[in-house]
PDB file as gemmi writes it, atoms N, CA and C in Angstrom:
CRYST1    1.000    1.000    1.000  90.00  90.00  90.00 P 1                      
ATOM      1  N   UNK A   1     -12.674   8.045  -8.213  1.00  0.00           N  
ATOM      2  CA  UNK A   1     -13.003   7.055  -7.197  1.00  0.00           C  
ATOM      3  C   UNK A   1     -12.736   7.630  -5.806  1.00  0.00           C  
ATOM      4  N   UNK A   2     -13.339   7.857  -4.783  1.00  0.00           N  
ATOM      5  CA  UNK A   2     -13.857   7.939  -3.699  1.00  0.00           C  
ATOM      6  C   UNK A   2     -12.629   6.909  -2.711  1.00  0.00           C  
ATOM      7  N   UNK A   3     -11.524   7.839  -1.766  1.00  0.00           N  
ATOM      8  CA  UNK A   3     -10.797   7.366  -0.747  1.00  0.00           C  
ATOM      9  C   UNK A   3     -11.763   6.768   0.525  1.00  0.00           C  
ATOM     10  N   UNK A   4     -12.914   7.462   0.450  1.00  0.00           N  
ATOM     11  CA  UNK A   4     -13.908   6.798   1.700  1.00  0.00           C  
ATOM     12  C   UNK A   4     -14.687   5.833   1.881  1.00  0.00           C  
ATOM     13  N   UNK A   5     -14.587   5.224   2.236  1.00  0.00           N  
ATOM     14  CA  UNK A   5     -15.709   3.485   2.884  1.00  0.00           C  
ATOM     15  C   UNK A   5     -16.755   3.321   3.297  1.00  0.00           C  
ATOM     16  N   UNK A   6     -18.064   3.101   2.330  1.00  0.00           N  
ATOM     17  CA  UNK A   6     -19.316   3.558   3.092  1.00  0.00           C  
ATOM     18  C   UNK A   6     -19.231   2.018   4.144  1.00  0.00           C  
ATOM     19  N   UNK A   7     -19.488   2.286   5.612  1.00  0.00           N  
ATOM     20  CA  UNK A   7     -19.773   1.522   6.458  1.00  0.00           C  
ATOM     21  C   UNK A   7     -21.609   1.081   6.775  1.00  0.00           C  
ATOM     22  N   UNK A   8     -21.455  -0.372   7.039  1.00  0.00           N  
ATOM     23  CA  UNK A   8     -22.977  -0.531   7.133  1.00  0.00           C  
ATOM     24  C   UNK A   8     -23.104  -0.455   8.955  1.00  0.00           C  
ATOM     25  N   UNK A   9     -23.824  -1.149   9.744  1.00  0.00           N  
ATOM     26  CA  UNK A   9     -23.882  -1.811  10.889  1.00  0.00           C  
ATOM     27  C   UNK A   9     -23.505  -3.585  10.804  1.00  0.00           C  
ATOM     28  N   UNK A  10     -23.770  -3.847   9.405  1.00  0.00           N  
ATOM     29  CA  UNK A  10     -23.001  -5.161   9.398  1.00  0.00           C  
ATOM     30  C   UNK A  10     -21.544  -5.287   8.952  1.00  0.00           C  
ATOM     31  N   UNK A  11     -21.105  -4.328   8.827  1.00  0.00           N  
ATOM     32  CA  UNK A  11     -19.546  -4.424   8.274  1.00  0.00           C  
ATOM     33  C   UNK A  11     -18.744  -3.521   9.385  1.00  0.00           C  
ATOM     34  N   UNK A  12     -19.575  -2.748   9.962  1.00  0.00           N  
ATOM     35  CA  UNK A  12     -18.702  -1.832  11.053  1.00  0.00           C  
ATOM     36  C   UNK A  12     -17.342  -2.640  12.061  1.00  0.00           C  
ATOM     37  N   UNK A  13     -17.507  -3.786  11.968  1.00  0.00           N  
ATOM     38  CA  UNK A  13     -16.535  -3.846  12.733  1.00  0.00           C  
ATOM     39  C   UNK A  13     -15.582  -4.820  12.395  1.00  0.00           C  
ATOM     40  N   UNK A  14     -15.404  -4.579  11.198  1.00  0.00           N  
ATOM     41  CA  UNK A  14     -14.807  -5.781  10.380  1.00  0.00           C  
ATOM     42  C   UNK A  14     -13.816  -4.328   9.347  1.00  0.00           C  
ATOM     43  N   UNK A  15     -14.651  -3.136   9.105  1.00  0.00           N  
ATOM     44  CA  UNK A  15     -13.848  -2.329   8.314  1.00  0.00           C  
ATOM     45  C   UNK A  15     -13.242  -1.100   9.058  1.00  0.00           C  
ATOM     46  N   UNK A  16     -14.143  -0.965  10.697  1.00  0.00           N  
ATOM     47  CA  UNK A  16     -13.382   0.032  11.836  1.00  0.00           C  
ATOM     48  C   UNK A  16     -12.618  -0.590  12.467  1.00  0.00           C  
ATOM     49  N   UNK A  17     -13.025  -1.552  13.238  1.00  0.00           N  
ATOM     50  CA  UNK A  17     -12.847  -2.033  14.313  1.00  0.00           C  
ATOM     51  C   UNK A  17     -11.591  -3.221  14.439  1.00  0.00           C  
ATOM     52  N   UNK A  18     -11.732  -3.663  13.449  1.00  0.00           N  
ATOM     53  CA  UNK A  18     -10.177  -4.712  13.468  1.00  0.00           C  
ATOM     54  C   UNK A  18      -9.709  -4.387  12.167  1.00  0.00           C  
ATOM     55  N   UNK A  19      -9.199  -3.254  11.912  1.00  0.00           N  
ATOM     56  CA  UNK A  19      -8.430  -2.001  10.864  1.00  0.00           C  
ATOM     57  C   UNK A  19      -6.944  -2.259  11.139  1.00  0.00           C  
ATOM     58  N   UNK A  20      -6.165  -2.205  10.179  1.00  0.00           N  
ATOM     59  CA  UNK A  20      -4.838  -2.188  10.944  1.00  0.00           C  
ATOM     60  C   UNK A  20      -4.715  -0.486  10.999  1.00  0.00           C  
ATOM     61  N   UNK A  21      -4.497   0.382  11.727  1.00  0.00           N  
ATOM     62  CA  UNK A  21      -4.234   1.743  11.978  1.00  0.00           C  
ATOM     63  C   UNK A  21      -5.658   2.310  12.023  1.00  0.00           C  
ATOM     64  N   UNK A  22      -5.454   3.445  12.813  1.00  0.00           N  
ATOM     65  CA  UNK A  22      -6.640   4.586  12.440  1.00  0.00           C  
ATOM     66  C   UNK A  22      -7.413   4.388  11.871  1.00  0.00           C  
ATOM     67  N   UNK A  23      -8.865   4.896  12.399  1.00  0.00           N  
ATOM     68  CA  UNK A  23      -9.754   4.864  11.494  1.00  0.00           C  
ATOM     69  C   UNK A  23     -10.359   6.567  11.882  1.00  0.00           C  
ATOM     70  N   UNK A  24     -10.861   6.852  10.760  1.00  0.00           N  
ATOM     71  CA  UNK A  24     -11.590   8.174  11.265  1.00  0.00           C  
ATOM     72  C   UNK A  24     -13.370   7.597  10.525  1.00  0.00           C  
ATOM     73  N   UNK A  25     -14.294   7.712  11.269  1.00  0.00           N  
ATOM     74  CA  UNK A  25     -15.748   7.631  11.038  1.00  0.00           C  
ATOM     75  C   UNK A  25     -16.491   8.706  10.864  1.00  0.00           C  
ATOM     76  N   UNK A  26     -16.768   8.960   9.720  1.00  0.00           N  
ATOM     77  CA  UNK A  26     -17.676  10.660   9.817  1.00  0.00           C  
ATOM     78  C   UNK A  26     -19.302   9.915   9.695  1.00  0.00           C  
ATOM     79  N   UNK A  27     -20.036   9.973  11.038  1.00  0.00           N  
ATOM     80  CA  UNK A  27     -21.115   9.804  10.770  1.00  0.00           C  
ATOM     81  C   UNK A  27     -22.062  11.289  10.688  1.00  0.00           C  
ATOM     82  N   UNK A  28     -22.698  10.756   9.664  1.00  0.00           N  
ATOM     83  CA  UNK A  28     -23.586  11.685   8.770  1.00  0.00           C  
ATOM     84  C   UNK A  28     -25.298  10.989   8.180  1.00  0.00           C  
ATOM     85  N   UNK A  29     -25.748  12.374   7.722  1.00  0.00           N  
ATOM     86  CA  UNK A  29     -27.593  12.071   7.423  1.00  0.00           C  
ATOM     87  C   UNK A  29     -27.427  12.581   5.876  1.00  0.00           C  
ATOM     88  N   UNK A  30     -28.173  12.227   5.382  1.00  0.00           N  
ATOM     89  CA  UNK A  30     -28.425  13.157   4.024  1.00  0.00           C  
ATOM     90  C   UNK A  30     -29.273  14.441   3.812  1.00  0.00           C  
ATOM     91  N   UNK A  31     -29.692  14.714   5.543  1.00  0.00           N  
ATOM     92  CA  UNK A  31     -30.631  15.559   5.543  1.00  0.00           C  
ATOM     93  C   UNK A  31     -30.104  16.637   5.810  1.00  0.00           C  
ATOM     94  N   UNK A  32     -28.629  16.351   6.539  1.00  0.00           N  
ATOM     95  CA  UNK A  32     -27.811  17.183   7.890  1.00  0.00           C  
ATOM     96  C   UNK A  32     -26.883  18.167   6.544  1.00  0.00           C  
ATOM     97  N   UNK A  33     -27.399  19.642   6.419  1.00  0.00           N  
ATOM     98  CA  UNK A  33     -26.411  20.459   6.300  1.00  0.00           C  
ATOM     99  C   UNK A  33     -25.126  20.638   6.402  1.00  0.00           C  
ATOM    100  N   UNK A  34     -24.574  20.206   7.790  1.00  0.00           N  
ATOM    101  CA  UNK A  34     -23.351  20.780   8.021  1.00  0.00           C  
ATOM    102  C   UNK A  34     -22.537  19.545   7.531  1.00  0.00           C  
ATOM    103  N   UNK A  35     -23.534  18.325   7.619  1.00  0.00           N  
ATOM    104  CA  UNK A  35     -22.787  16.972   7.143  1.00  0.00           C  
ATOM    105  C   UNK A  35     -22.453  17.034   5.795  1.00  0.00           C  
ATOM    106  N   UNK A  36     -23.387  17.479   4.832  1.00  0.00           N  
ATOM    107  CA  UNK A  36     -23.112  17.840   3.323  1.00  0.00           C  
ATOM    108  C   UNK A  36     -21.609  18.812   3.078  1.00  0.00           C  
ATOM    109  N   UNK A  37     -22.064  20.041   4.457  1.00  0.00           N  
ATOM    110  CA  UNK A  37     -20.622  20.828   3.725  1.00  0.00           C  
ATOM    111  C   UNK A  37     -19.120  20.336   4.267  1.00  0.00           C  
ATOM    112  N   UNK A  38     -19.369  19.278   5.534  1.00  0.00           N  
ATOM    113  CA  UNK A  38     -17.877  18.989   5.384  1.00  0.00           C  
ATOM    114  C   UNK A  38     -18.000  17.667   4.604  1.00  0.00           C  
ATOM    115  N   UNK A  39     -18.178  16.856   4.116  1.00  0.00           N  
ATOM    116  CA  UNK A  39     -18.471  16.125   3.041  1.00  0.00           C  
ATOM    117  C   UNK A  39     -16.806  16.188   2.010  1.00  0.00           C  
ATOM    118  N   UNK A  40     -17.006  17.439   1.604  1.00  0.00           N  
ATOM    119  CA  UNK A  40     -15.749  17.680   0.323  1.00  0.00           C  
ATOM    120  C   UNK A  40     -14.167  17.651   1.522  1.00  0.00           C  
ATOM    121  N   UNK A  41     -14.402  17.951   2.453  1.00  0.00           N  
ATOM    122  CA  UNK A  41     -13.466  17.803   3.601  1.00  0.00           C  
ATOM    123  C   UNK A  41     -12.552  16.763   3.909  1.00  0.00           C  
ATOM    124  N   UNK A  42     -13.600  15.897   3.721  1.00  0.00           N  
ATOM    125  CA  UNK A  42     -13.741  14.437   4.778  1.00  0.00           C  
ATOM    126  C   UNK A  42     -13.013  13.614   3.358  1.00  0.00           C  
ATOM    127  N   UNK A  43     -13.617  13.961   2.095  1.00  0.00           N  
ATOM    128  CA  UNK A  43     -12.862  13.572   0.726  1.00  0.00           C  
ATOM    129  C   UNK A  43     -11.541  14.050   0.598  1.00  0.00           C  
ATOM    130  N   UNK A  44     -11.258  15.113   0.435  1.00  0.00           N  
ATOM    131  CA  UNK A  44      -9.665  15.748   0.439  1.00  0.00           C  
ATOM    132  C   UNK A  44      -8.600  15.152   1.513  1.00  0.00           C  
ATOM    133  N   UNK A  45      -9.100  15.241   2.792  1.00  0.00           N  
ATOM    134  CA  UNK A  45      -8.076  14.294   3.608  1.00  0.00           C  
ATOM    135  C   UNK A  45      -8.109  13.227   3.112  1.00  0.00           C  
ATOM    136  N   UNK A  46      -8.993  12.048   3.146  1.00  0.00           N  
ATOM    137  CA  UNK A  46      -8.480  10.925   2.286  1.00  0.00           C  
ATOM    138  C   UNK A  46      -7.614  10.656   1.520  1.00  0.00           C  
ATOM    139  N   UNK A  47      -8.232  11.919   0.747  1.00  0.00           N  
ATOM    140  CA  UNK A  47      -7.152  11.293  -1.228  1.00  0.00           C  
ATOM    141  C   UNK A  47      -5.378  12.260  -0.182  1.00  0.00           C  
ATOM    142  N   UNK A  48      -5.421  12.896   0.567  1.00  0.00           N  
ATOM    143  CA  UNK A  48      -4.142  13.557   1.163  1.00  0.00           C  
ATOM    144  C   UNK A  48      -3.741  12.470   2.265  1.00  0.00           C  
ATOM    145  N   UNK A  49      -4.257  12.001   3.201  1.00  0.00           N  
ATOM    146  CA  UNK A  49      -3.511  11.263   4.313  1.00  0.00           C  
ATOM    147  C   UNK A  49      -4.108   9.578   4.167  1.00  0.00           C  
ATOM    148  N   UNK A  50      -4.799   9.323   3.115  1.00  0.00           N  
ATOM    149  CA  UNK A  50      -5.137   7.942   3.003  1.00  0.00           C  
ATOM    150  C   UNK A  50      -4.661   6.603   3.358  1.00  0.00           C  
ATOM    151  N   UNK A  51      -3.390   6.921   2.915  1.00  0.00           N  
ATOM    152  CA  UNK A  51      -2.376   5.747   3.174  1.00  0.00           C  
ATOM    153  C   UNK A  51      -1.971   5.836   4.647  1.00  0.00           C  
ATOM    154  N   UNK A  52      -2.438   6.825   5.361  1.00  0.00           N  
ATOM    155  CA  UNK A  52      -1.949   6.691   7.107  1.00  0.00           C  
ATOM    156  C   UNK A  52      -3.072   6.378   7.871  1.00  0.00           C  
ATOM    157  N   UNK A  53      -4.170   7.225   7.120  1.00  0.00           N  
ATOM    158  CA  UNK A  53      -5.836   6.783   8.425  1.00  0.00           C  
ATOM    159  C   UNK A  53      -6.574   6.554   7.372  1.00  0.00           C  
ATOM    160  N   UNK A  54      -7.750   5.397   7.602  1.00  0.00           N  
ATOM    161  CA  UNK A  54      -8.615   4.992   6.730  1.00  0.00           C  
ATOM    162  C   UNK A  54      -9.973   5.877   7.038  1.00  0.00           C  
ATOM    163  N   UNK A  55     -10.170   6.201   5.818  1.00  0.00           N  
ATOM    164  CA  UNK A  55     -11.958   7.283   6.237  1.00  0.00           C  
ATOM    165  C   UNK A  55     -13.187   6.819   5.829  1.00  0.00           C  
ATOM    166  N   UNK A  56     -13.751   6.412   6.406  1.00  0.00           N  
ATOM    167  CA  UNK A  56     -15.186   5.986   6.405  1.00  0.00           C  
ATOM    168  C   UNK A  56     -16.361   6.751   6.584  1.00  0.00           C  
ATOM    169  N   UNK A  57     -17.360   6.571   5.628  1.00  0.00           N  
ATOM    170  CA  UNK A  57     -18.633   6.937   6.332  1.00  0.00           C  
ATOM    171  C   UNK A  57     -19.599   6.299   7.087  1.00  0.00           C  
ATOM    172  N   UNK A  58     -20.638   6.270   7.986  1.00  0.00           N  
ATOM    173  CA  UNK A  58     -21.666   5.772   8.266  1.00  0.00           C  
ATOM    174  C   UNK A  58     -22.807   6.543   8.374  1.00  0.00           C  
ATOM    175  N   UNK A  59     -24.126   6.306   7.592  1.00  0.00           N  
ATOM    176  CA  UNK A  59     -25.467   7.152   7.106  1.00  0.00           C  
ATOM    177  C   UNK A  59     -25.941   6.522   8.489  1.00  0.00           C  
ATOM    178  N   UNK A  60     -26.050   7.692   9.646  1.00  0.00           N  
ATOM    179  CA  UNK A  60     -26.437   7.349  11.036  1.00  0.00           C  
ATOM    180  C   UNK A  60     -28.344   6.811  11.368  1.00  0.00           C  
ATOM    181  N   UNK A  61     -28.700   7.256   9.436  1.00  0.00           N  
ATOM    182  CA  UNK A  61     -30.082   6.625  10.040  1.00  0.00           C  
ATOM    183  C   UNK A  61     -30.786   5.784   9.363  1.00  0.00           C  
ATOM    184  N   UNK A  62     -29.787   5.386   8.614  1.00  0.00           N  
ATOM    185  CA  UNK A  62     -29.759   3.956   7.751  1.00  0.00           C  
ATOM    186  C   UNK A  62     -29.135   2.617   8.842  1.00  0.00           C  
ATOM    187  N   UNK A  63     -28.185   3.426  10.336  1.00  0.00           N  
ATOM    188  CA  UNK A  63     -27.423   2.205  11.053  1.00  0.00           C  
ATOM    189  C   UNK A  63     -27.880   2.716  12.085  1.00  0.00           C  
ATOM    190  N   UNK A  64     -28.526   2.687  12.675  1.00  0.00           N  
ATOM    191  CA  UNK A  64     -29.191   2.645  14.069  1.00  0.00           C  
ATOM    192  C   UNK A  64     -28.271   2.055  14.950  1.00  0.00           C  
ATOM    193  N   UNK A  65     -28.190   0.913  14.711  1.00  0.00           N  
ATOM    194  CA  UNK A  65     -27.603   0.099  15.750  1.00  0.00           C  
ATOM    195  C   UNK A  65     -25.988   0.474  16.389  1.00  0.00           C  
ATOM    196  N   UNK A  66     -25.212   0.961  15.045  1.00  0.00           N  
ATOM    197  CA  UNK A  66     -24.155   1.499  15.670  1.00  0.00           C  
ATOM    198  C   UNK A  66     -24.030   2.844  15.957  1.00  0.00           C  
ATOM    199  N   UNK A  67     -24.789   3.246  15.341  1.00  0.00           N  
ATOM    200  CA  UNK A  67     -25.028   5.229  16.280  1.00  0.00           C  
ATOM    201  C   UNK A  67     -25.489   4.654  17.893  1.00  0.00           C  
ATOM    202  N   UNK A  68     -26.391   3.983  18.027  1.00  0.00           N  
ATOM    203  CA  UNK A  68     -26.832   3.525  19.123  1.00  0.00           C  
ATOM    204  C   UNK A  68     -25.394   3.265  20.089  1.00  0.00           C  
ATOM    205  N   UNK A  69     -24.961   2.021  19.682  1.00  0.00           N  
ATOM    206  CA  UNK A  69     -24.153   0.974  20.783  1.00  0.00           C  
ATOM    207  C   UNK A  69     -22.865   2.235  20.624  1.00  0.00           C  
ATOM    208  N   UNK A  70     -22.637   3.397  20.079  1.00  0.00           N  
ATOM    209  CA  UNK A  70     -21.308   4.551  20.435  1.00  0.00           C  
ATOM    210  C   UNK A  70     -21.798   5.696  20.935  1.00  0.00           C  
ATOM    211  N   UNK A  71     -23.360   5.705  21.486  1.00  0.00           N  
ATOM    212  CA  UNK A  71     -23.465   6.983  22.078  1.00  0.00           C  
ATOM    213  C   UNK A  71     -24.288   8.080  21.126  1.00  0.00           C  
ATOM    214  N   UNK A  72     -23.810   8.562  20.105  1.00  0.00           N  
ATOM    215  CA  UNK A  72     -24.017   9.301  19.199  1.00  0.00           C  
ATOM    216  C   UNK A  72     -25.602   9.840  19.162  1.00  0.00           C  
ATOM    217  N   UNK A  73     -25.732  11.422  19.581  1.00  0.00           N  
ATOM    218  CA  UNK A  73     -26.913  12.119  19.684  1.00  0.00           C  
ATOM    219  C   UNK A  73     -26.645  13.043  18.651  1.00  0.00           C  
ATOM    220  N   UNK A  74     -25.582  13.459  18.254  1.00  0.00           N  
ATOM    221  CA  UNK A  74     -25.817  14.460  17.041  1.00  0.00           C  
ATOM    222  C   UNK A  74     -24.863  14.343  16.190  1.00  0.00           C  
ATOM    223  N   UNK A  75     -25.262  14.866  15.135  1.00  0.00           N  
ATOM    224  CA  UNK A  75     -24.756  14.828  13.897  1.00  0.00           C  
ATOM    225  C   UNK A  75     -24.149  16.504  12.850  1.00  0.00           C  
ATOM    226  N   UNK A  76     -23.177  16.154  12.621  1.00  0.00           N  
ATOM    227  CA  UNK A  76     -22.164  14.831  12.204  1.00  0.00           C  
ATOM    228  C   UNK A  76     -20.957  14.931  13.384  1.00  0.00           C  
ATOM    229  N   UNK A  77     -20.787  13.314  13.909  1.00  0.00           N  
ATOM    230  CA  UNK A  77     -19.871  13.293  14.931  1.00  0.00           C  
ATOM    231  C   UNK A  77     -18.835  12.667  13.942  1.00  0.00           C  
ATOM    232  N   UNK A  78     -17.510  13.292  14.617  1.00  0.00           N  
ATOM    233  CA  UNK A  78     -16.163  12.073  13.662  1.00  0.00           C  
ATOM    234  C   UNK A  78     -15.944  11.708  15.377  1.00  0.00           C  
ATOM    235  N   UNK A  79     -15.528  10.622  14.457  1.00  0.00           N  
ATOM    236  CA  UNK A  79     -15.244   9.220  15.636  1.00  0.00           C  
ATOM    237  C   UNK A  79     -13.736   8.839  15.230  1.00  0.00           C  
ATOM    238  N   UNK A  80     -12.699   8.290  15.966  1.00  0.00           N  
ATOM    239  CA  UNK A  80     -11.290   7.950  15.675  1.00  0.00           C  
ATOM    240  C   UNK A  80     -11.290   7.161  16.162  1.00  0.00           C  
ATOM    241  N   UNK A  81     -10.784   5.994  15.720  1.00  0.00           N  
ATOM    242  CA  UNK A  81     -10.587   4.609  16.177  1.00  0.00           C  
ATOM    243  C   UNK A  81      -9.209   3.827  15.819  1.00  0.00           C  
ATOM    244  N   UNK A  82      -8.745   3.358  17.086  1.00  0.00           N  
ATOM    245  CA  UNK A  82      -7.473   2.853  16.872  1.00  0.00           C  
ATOM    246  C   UNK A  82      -7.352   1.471  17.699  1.00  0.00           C  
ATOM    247  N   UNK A  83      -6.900   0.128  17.149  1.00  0.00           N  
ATOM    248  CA  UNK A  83      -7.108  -0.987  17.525  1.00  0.00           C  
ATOM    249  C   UNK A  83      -8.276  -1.030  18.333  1.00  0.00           C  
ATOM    250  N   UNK A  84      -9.229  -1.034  17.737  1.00  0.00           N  
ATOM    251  CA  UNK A  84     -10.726  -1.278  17.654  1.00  0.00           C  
ATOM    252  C   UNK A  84     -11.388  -0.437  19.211  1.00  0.00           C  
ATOM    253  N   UNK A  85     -11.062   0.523  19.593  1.00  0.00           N  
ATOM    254  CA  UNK A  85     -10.867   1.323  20.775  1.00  0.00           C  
ATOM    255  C   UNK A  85     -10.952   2.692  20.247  1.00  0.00           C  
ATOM    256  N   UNK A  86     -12.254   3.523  20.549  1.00  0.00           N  
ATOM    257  CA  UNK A  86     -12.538   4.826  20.122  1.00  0.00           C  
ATOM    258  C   UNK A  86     -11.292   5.087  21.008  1.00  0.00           C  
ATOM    259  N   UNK A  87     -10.926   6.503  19.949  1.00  0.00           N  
ATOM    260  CA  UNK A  87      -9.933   7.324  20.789  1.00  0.00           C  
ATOM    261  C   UNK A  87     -10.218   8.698  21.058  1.00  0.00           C  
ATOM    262  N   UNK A  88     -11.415   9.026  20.320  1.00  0.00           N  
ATOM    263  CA  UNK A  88     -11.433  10.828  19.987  1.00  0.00           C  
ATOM    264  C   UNK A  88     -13.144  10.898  19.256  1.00  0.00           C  
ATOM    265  N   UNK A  89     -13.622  11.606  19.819  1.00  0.00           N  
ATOM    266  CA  UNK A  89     -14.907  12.195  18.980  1.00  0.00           C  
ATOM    267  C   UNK A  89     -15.078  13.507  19.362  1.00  0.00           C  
ATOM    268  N   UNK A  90     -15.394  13.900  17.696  1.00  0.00           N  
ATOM    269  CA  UNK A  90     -16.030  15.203  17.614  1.00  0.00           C  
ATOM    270  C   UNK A  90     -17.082  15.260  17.218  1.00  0.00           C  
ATOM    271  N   UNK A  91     -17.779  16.435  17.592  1.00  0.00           N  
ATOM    272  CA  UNK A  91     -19.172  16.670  17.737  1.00  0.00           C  
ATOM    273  C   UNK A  91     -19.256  17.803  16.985  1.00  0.00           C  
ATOM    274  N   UNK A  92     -20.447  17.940  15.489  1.00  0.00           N  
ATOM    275  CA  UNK A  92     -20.575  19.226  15.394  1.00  0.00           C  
ATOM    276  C   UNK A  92     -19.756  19.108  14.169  1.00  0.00           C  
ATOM    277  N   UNK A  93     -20.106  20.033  13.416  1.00  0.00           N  
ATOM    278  CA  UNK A  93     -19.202  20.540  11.714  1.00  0.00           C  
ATOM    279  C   UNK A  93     -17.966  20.987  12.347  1.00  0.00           C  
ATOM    280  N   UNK A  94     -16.775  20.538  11.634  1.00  0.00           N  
ATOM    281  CA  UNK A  94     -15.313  20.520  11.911  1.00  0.00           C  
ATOM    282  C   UNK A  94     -14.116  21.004  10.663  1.00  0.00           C  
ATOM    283  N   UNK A  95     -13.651  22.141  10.700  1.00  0.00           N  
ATOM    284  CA  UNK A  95     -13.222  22.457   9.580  1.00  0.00           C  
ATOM    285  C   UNK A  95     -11.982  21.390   9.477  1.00  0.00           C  
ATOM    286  N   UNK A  96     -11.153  21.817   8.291  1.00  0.00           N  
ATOM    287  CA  UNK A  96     -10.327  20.767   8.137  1.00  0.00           C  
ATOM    288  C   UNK A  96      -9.066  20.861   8.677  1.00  0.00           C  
ATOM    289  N   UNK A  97      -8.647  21.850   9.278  1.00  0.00           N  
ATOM    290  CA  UNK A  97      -7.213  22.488  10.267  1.00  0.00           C  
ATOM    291  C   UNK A  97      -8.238  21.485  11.643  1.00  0.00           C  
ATOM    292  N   UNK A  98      -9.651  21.388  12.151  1.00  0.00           N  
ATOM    293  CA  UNK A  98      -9.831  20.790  13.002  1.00  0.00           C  
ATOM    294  C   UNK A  98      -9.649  19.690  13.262  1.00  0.00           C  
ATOM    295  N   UNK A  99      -9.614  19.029  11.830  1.00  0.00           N  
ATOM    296  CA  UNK A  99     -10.045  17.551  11.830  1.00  0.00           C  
ATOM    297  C   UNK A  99      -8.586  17.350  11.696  1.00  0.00           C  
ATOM    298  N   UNK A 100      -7.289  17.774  10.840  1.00  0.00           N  
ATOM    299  CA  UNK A 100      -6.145  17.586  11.116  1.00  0.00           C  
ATOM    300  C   UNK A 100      -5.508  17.939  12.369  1.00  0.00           C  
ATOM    301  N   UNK A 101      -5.862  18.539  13.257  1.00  0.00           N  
ATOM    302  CA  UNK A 101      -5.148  18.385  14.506  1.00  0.00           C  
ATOM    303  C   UNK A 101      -5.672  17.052  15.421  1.00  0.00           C  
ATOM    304  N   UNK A 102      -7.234  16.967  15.403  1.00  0.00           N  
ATOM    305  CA  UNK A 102      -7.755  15.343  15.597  1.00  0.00           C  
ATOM    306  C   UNK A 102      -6.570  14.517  15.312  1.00  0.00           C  
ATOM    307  N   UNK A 103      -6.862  13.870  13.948  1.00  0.00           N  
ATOM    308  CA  UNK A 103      -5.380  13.011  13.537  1.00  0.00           C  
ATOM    309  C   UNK A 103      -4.400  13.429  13.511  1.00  0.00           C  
ATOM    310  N   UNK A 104      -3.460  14.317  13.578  1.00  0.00           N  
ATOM    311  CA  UNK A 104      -2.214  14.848  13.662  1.00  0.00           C  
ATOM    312  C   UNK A 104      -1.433  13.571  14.453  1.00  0.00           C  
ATOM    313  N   UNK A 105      -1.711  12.924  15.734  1.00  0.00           N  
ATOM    314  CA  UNK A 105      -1.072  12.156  16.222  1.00  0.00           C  
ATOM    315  C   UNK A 105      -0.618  11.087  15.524  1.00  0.00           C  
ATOM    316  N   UNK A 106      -1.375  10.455  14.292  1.00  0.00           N  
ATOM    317  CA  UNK A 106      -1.439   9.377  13.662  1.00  0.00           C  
ATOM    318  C   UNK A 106      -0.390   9.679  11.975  1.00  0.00           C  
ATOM    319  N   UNK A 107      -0.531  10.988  11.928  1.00  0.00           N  
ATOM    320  CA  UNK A 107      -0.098  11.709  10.761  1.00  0.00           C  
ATOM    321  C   UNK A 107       1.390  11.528  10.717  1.00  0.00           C  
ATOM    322  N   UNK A 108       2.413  11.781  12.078  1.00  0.00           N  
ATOM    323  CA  UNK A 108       3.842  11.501  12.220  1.00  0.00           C  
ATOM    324  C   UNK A 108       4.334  12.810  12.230  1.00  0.00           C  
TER     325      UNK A 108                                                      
END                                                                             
């Protein structure tokens, strides 16, 4: 079973946005390469820091509306969200020493 949360545009802000702690958002395509290879990434932190930041996905072209209303021109961006207030985005394939220094603050 899967530590990650597929997010819709109708649930986005009910499962990011009023979260108690962290959220990390990996929006991704099914088309996007680099989104596929950090994919197993984005899974391993979960099942490792789960219980501190919640990880979600959103399929950026299945949700228009919230790639839209956060900006988002490329893919795959991670997005960090903390009391419903982006805190951090990355842009671009992110290894996983990257994406743990991202959350590191939230980590303790």
């Amino acid at each position: 079973m899967s530590n990650v949360t597929a997010v819709t545009d109708a649930t986005f802000d009910a499962e990011v946005l009023q979260a108690d702690g962290p959220v990390l958002v990996d929006i991704w395509a099914t088309w996007c390469a680099p989104c596929r290879r950090t994919e197993p990434i984005i899974e391993e932190l979960a099942a490792e820091h789960g219980e501190m930041v919640k990880f979600v996905k959103l399929d950026a072209d299945a949700n228009t509306d919230t790639v839209t209303r956060y900006g988002v021109v490329s893919i795959p961006t991670f997005n960090v969200y903390r009391d419903g207030e982006l805190e951090k985005s990355l842009v671009g394939a992110q290894t996983k020493k990257q994406l743990l220094d991202a959350l590191s603050v939230y980590l303790g």
